[in-house]
Each structure stands twice: as C-alpha cells, then as structure tokens.
C-alpha positions in Angstrom: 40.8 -7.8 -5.6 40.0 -4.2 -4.3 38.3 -1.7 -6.4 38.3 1.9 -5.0 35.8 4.2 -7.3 36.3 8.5 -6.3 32.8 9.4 -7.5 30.4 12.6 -7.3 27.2 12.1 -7.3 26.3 15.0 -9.4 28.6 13.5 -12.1 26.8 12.0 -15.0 29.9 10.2 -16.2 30.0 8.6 -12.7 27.0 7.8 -13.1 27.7 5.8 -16.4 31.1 4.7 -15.4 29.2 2.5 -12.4 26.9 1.3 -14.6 29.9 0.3 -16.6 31.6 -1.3 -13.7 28.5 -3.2 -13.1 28.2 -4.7 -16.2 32.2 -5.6 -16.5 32.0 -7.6 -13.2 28.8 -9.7 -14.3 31.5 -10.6 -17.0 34.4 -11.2 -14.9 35.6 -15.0 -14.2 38.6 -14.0 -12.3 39.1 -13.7 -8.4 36.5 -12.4 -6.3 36.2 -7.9 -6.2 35.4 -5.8 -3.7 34.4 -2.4 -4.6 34.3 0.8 -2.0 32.9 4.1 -3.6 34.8 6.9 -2.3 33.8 11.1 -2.4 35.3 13.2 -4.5 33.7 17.0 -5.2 33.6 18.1 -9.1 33.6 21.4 -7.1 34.1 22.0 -3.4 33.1 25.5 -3.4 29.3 25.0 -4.1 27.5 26.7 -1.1 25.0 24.6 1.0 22.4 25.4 -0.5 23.8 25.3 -4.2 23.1 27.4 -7.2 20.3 27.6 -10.0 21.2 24.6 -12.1 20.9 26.3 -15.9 23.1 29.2 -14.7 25.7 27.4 -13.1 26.3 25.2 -16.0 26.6 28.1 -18.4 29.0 29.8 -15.9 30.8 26.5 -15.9 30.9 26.6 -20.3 32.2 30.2 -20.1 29.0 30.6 -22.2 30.4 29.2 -25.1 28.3 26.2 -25.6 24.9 25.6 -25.6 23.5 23.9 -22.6 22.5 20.9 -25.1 25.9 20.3 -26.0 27.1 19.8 -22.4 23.9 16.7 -21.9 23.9 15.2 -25.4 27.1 13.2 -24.9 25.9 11.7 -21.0 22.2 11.6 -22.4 23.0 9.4 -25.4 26.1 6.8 -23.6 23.9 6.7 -20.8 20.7 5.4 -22.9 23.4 2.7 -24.5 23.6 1.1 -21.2 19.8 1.8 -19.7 20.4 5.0 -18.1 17.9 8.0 -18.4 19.2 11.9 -18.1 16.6 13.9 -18.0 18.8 17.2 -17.2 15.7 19.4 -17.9 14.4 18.6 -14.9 17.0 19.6 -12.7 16.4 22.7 -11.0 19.2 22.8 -8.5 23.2 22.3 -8.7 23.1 20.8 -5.0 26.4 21.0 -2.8 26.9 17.1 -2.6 28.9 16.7 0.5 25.0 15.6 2.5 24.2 12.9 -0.2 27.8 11.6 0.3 27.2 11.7 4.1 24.1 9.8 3.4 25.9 6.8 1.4 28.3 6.6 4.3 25.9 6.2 6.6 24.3 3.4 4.7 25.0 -0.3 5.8 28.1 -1.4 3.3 25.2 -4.3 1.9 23.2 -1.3 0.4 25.4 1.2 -0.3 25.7 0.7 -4.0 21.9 0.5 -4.3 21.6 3.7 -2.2 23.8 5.1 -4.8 21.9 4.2 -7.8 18.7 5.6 -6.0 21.0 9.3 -5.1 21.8 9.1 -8.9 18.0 8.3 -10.3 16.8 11.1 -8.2 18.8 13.7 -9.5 19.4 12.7 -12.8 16.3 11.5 -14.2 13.7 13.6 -11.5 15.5 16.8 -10.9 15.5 16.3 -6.8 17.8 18.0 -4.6 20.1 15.8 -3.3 21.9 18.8 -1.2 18.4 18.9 0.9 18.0 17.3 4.0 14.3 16.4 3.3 14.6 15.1 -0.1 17.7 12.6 1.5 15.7 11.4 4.3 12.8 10.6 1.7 15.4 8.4 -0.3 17.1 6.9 3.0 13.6 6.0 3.7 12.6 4.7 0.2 15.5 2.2 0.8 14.1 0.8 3.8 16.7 3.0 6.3 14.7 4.8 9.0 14.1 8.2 8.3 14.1 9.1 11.9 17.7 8.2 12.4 19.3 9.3 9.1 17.0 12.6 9.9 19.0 13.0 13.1 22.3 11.6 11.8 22.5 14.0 8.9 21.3 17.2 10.9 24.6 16.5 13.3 26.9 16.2 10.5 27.5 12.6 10.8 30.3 10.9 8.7 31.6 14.2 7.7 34.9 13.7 8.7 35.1 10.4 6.5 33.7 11.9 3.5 36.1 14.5 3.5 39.0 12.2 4.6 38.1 10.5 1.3 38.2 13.7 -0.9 41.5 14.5 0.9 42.9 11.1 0.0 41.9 12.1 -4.0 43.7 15.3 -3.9 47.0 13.1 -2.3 46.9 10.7 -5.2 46.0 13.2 -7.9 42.6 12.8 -8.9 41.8 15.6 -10.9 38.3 14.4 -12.5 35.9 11.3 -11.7 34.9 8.5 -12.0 38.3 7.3 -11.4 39.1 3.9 -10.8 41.7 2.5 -8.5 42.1 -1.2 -8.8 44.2 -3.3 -6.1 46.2 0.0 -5.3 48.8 0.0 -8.1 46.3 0.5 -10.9 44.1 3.2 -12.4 41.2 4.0 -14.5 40.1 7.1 -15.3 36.9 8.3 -17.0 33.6 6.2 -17.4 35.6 3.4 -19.7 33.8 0.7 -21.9 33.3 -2.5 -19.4 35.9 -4.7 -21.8 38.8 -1.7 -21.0 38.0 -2.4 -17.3 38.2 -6.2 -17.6 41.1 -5.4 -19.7 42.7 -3.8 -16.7 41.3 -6.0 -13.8 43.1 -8.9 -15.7 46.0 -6.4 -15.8 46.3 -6.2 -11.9 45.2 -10.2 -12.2 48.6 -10.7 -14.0 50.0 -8.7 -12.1 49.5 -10.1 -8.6 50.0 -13.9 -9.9 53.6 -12.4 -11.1 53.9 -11.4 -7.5 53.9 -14.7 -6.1 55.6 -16.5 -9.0 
C-alpha cells in the first residue's frame, strides 16, 4: 500500500499528523505501506531569506488573535503524542523550499528521520531551516557529509523535484497540509487521530481486495 504525505516543514500540524502516522502504522496488521513525503508550501511567496517570525504570524491573524492562541492548540496535541513546541524560540519564518531540497537529497532509508530532525530544529530550538548553514549542520548531525550536501544545496539541487511535487498538490487540489493520499484513490486531510487513519487504510484495504474479487 502507497501512502503519499504533502507536508511543510514549517507546519506544526504536519508535524503532528506524522507523528500520528507513525503511531497508526506500529498498529497496523494489514499489508505492508510504503510512505513518500512530498512538498507542499503553506506559502510560496516567503522570500529567501524569510520574515521576522512574531510579525509574520500576526500579519497572517489579521491581528485579531493573540499570538498564544495560534500555538496553544499545536503546543497542547503535540505534547499528547511526545512532541515539544517551543514557538518562543523561533526567530525566523524561513522560506522552506532549501530544507525540502535537503530531505530530497537524503537517502530514501533516512529520509523520515531527516524529517523528524528538520522539524525538532525548528520547532522546539528556533533554527533556521531556510539557512544553508544551519541545513548542512543537520545533514551532518545525521551522518550525511556536510561537504556534499554544502555543495549540493548551494547549486540548487533537487529543486526541480521539490517543486514538481508542490505542482502535483496544486493539480490534485491540496489546499492545506498534512494531507494524506493513500493508494491513489483515497485522502486524508488534517493531522487525524491514528484510529481515523487505520480506519481509512482498511478503507483502501477493502477496497483493493474488492478489486480483485
């Protein structure tokens, strides 16, 4: 069974809803899953070098909501499932399009554990993850050579298939992430309880043993 996941990594819901996905599969009995984590932008107009976190996020409330009310709900589900959100700490709202350059990059074995690390960094230290430098620390953290994701990253490497992936959520009209795309005839949206998404992997299950019936 194929899972496709449209994920930013600036997303604290996608954040959650992988953590979710995690602990759903240690529960599933069914046929084996493969999951690829695909790019989507919350917003593909950030600038390289991003904007001042606390402003862009009271720009993004219209300024009708405290900042508080934006992290409570991401803070508190994320600490039901072992996740830490420690949004005072971020300094930056990073353009994202490097750190999914850097996940493509990755060997496929260590590209959900890469993702984990993108999302610890800027979630519970406040790193830039639109910064070269702070990347290549990561890359290098999990046992990548710095010197070649240095070089790789600098010449814009896997661009074109990060971008072919955001392109591919826009044809299939993904409008907000995580979104979940299971076997390509099912979706998920939204960072659902694990026993929804073993509710829907049984779904698609069901589904495909109707097939050959």
């Amino acid at each position: 069974m194929q899972i496709d996941v449209y994920h930013d990594t600036v997303c604290p819901w996608c954040r959650i809803g992988k953590r979710h996905l995690q602990l759903a599969l240690a529960e599933w009995d069914g046929e084996p899953v493969n999951v690829t984590y695909r790019t989507f932008f919350l917003n593909p107009d950030i600038p390289p070098e991003g904007y001042p976190f606390q402003s862009y996020m009271h720009t993004k409330g219209g300024g009708r909501m405290p900042l508080e009310g934006w992290f409570a709900a991401p803070r508190d589900a994320g600490a039901r499932v072992g996740l830490t959100f420690d949004f005072e700490r971020i300094e930056h709202a990073p353009n994202s399009t490097l750190s999914h350059q850097l996940i493509a990059l990755t060997p496929e074995d260590q590209r959900e554990a890469i993702i984990d690390t993108i999302y610890a960094a800027y979630f519970e230290h406040g790193w830039n993850i639109g910064n070269i430098d702070v990347l290549v620390s990561i890359a290098e953290q999990s046992g990548l050579d710095a010197d070649d994701m240095r070089d790789a990253l600098s010449s814009n490497a896997c661009h074109d298939e990060v971008m072919s992936d955001f392109r591919q959520s826009q044809q299939i009209g993904v409008t907000g992430v995580p979104f979940f795309v299971i076997d390509n005839r099912l979706a998920l949206s939204g960072a659902q309880p694990p026993a929804v998404i073993l509710d829907v992997l049984q779904q698609a299950l069901t589904m495909r043993e109707e097939d050959k019936s």
